[in-house]
C-alpha positions as CSV (number, residue, x, y, z in Angstrom):
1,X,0.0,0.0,0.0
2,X,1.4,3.3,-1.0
3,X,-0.5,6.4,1.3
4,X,-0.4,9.4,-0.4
5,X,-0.2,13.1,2.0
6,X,0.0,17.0,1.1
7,X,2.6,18.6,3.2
8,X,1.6,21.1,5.8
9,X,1.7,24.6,6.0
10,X,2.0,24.7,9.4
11,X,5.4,23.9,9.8
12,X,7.7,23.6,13.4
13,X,11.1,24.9,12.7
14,X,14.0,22.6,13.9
15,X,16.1,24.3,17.0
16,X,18.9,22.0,16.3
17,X,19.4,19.3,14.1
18,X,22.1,18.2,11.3
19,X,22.4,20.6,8.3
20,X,20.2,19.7,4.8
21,X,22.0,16.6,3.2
22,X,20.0,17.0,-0.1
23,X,21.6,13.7,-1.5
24,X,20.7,11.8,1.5
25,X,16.8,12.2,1.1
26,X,14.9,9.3,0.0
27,X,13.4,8.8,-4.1
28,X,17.4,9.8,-4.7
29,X,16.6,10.4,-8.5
30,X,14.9,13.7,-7.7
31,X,17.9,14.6,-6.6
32,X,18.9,16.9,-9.5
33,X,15.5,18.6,-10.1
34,X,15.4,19.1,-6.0
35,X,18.7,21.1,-6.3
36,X,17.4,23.3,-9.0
37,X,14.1,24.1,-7.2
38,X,16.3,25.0,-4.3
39,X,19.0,27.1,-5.7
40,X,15.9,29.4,-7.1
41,X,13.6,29.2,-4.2
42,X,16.9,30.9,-2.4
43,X,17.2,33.2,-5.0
44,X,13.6,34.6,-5.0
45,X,13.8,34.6,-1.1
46,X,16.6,37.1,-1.6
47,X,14.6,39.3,-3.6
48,X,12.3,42.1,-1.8
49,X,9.1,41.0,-4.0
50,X,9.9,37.5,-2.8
51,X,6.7,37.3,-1.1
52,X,4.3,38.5,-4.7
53,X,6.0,36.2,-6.3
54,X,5.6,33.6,-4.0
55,X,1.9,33.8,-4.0
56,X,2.1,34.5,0.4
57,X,0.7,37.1,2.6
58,X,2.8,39.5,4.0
59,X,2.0,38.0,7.6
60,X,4.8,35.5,6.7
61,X,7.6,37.6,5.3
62,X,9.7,36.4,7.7
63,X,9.0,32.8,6.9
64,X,10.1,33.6,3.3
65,X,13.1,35.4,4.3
66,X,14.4,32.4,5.9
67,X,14.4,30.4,2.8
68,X,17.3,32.2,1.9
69,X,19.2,29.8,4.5
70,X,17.6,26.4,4.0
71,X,21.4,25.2,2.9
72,X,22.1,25.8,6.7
73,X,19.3,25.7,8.9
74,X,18.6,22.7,11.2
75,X,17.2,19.7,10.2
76,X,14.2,17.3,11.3
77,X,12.6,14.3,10.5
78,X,9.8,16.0,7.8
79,X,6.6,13.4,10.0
80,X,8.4,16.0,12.9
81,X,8.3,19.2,10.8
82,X,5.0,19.3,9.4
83,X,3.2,20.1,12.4
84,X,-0.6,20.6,10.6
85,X,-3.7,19.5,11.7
86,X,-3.9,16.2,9.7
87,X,0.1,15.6,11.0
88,X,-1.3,15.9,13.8
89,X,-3.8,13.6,14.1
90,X,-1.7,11.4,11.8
91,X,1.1,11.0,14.7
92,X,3.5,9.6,12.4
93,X,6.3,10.5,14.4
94,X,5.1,9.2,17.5
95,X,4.5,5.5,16.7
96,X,6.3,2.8,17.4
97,X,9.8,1.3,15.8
98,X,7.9,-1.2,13.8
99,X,4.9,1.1,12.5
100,X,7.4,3.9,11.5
101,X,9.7,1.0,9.3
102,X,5.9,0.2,8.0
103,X,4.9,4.4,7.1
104,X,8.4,4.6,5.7
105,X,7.5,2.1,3.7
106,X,4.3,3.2,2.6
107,X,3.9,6.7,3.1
108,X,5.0,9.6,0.8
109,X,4.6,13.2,1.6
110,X,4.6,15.5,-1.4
111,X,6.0,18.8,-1.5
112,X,6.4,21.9,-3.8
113,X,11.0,21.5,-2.9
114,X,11.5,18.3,-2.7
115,X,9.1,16.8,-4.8
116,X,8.2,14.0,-2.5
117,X,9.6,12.8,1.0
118,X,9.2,10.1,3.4
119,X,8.6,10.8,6.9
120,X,11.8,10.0,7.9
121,X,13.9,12.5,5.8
122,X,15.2,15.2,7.7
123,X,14.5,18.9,6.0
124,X,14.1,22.0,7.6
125,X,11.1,24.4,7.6
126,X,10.5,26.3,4.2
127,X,7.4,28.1,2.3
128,X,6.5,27.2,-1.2
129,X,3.7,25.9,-2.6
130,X,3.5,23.3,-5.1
131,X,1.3,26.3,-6.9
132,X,3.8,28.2,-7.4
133,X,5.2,29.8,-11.1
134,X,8.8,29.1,-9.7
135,X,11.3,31.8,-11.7
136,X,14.0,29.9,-13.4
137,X,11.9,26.5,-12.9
138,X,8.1,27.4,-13.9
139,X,5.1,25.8,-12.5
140,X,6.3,23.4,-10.1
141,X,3.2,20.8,-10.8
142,X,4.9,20.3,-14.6
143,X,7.8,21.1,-13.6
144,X,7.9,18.2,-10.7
145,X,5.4,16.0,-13.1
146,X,7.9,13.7,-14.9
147,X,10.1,13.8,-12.7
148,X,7.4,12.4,-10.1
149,X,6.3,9.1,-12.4
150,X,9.7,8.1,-12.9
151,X,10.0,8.1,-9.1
152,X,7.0,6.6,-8.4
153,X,4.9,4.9,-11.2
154,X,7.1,1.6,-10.8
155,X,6.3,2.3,-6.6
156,X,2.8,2.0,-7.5
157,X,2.2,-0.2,-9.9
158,X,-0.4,-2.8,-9.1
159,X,-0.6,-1.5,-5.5
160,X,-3.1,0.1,-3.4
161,X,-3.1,3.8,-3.5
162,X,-4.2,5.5,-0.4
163,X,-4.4,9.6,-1.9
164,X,-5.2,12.2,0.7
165,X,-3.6,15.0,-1.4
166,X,-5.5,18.2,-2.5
167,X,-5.8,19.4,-6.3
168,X,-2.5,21.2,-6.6
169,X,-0.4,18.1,-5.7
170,X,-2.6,16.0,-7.6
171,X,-1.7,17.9,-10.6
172,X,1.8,17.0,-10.1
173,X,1.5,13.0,-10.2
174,X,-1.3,10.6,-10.8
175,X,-0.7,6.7,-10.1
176,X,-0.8,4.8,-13.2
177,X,-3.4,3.0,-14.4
178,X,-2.4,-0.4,-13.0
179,X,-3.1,0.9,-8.9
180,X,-5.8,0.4,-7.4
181,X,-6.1,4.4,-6.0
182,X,-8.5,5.6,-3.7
183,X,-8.9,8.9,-3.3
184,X,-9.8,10.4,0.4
185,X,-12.1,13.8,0.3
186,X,-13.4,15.1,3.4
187,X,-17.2,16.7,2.4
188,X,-19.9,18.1,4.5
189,X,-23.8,18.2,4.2
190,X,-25.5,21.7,4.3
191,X,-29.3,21.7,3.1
192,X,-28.9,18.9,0.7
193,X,-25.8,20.1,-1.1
194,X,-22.3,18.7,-0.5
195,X,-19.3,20.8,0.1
196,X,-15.8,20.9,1.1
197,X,-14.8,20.2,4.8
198,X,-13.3,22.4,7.0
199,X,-9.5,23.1,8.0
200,X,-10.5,20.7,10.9
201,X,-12.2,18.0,8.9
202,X,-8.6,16.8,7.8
203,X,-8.0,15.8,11.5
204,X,-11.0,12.9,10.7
């Protein structure tokens, strides 16, 4: 079974922890398309419009401005880092040895700079969204698309597909046709007429 997750955007910045290793992450073939997105993610962050072209508010400026030193800054295991509510509730970083060898396994979080992580991979806190027109890179959803089935369509093949991921990252990589995929919305009933869940439905 192969469980499919959006990253968070609430994120808990590592105090300490070993510096990014970008080689050492898992799905290693991403490797060269994760250094691009990095090196120009660190040079928008530099720039003073960083934020506008970012797509952010200016509430997180801050957030955006330490992009700049993702080379540097601390590292934690992501299941530690994401720190939203359906991380949360997920409490992949506090189960047990054997059921974290098993999410390792299984689980893939996807994300806008790396392209996709396991929840052991230690990264440090960043902001960009898979959304985003990246300068120097473009949109990162066809930008990270290939890149993403030669990672994972072999992963996937003939498996279960568990896909809790929202439009954006769904744009980015579909499982082939040979899964079985399942995909997870959380909807709510109002006078007959079905719409999205709340922020706090993803905790279900």
């Amino acid at each position: 079974m192969l469980v499919l997750l959006p990253p968070s955007e609430g994120k808990t910045a590592p105090v300490v922890g070993p510096p990014l290793d970008v080689a050492g992450l898992s799905s290693p073939r991403l490797y060269p398309m994760r250094e691009k997105v990095l090196d120009a993610l660190i040079q928008v962050s530099a720039q003073p419009e960083a934020v506008t072209i970012l797509g952010v508010g200016a509430s997180i400026t801050d957030e955006v401005a330490r992009n700049v030193n993702l080379r540097a800054a601390p590292t934690a295991r992501a299941d530690q880092v994401y720190s939203g509510v359906l991380f949360a509730a997920a409490g992949l970083s506090r189960l047990p040895p054997a059921a974290r060898a098993r999410a390792e396994e299984s689980v893939r979080i996807f994300s806008g700079l790396w392209g996709v992580t396991s929840p052991g991979d230690c990264i440090p806190t960043y902001r960009l969204s898979m959304a985003t027109d990246l300068p120097g890179i473009g949109p990162l959803t066809r930008a990270w698309r290939g890149e993403l089935a030669a990672a994972l369509d072999s992963r996937a093949d003939g498996d279960l597909v568990v896909d809790c991921r929202s439009a954006t990252y769904l744009a980015a990589w579909r499982p082939p046709r040979s899964a079985a995929w399942v995909q997870v919305r959380v909807v709510r009933e109002v006078a007959g007429r079905r719409a999205g869940g709340s922020h706090n439905a993803k905790h279900a």
